[in-house]
C-alpha positions in Angstrom: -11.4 19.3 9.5 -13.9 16.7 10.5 -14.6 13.8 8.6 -18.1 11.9 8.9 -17.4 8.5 10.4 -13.6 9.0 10.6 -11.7 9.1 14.5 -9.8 12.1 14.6 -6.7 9.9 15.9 -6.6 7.9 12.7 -6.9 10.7 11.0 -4.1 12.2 12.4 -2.7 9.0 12.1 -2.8 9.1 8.7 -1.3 12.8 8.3 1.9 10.9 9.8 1.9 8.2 7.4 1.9 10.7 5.1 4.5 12.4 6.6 6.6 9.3 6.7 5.8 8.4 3.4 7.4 12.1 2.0 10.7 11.9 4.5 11.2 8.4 3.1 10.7 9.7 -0.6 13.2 11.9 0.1 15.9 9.5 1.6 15.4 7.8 -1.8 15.6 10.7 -3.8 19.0 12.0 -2.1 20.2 8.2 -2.7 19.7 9.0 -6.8 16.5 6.6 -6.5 13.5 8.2 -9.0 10.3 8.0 -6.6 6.7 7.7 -7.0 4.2 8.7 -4.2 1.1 7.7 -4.1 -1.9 9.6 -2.6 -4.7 7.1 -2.3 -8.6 8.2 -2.1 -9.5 4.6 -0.7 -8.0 1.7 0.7 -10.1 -1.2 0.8 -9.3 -4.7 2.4 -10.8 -7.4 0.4 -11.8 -11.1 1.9 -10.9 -13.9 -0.2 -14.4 -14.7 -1.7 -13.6 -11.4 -3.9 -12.6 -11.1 -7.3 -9.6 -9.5 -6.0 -8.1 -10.9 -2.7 -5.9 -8.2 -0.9 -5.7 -4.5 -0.4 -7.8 -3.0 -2.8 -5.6 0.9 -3.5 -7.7 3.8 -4.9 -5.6 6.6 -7.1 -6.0 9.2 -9.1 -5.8 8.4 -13.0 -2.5 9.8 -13.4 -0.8 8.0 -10.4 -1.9 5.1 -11.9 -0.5 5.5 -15.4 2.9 6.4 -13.9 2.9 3.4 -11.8 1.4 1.0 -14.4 4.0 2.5 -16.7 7.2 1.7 -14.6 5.8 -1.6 -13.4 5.2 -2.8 -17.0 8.1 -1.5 -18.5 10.6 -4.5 -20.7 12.8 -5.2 -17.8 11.1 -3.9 -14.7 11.2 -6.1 -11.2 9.6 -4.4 -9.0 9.9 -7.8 -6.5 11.7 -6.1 -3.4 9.7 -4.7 -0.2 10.4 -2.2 2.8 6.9 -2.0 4.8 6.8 0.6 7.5 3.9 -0.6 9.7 2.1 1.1 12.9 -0.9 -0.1 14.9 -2.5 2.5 16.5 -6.5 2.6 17.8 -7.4 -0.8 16.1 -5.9 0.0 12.9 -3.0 -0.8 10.7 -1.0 1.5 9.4 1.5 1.3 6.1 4.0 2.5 4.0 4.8 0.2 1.4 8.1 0.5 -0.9 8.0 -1.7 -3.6 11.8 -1.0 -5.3 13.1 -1.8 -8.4 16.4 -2.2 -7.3 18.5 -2.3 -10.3 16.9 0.6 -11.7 17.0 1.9 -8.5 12.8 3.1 -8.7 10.5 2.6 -6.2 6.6 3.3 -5.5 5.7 4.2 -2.2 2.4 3.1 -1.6 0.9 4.3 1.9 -2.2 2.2 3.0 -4.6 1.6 5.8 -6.7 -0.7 7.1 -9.3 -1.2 10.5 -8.0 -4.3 11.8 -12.1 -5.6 12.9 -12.7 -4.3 9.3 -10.4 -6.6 8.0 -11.0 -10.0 10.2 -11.6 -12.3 7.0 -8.8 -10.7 4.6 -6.4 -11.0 7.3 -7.9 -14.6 8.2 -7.4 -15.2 4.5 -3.9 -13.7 4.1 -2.5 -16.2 7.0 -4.5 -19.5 4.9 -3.1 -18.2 1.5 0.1 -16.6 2.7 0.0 -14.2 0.5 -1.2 -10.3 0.4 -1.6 -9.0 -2.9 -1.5 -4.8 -2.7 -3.7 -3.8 -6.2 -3.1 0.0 -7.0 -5.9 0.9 -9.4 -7.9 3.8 -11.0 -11.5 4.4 -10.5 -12.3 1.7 -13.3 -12.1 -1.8 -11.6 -10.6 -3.6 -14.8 -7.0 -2.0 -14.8 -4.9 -2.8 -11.6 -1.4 -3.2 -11.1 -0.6 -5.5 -8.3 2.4 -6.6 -6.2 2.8 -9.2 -3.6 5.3 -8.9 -1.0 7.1 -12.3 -0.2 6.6 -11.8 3.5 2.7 -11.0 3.5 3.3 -10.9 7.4 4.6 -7.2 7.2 1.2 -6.4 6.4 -0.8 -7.6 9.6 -0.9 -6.2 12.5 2.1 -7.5 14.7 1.5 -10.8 16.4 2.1 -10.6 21.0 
């Protein structure tokens, strides 16, 4: 299928992060690990005059709830991160596992970006040193959001 305004090789691209994203749910499942997976509708980089510096996630309501659920739960810390990261015809590509690892849960959040798209987040991530990843709904006021401690792991790989 043909997408308006989408390359065919970052759309096939994607279909491997996607991939990816499922063969590493299941390494976590077999491991005893309960697993969300994200499907996202839109990933947006955002530049640091926005309300909401980082990568801007799109999901469905109920992938939100689930995720907003687990995140806020009394005791949750979702603070550790396994990025998977591809750069392939000017774009990034991601799988993001933020774990839980006591509780042994983990959100798999698989993203994308066009590297030229995103000159003045990624210009902003290396003043700020940080990369906050916001997973929301369709309304803009809820948002969960996580910030890996090595925001590098997000840009495209440095020669």
């Amino acid at each position: 299928m043909k997408t308006p305004g989408v390359d065919d090789s970052v759309l096939s691209s994607w279909e491997r992060v996607v991939e990816d994203m499922e063969a590493t749910a299941a390494e976590y499942r077999e491991d005893g690990w309960e697993v969300v997976e994200l499907h996202p509708g839109d990933v947006t980089p955002l530049p640091p005059d926005h309300d909401r510096f980082g990568l801007d996630v799109l999901v469905g309501g109920d992938e939100y709830e689930t995720v907003s659920t687990m995140v806020t739960d009394e005791g949750a810390a979702f603070d550790e991160f396994e990025v998977f990261r591809a750069v392939q015809g000017g774009h990034v590509f991601l799988v993001v596992a933020v774990e839980d690892r006591a509780r042994e849960q983990v959100v798999l959040v698989p993203a994308y970006y066009g590297i030229k798209d995103a000159e003045d987040t990624i210009e902003g991530v290396l003043e700020r040193e940080t990369f906050p990843v916001h997973v929301r709904p369709l309304t803009i006021e809820d948002v969960v959001t996580v910030e890996p401690s090595d925001p590098s792991l997000l840009l495209p790989p440095t020669e």
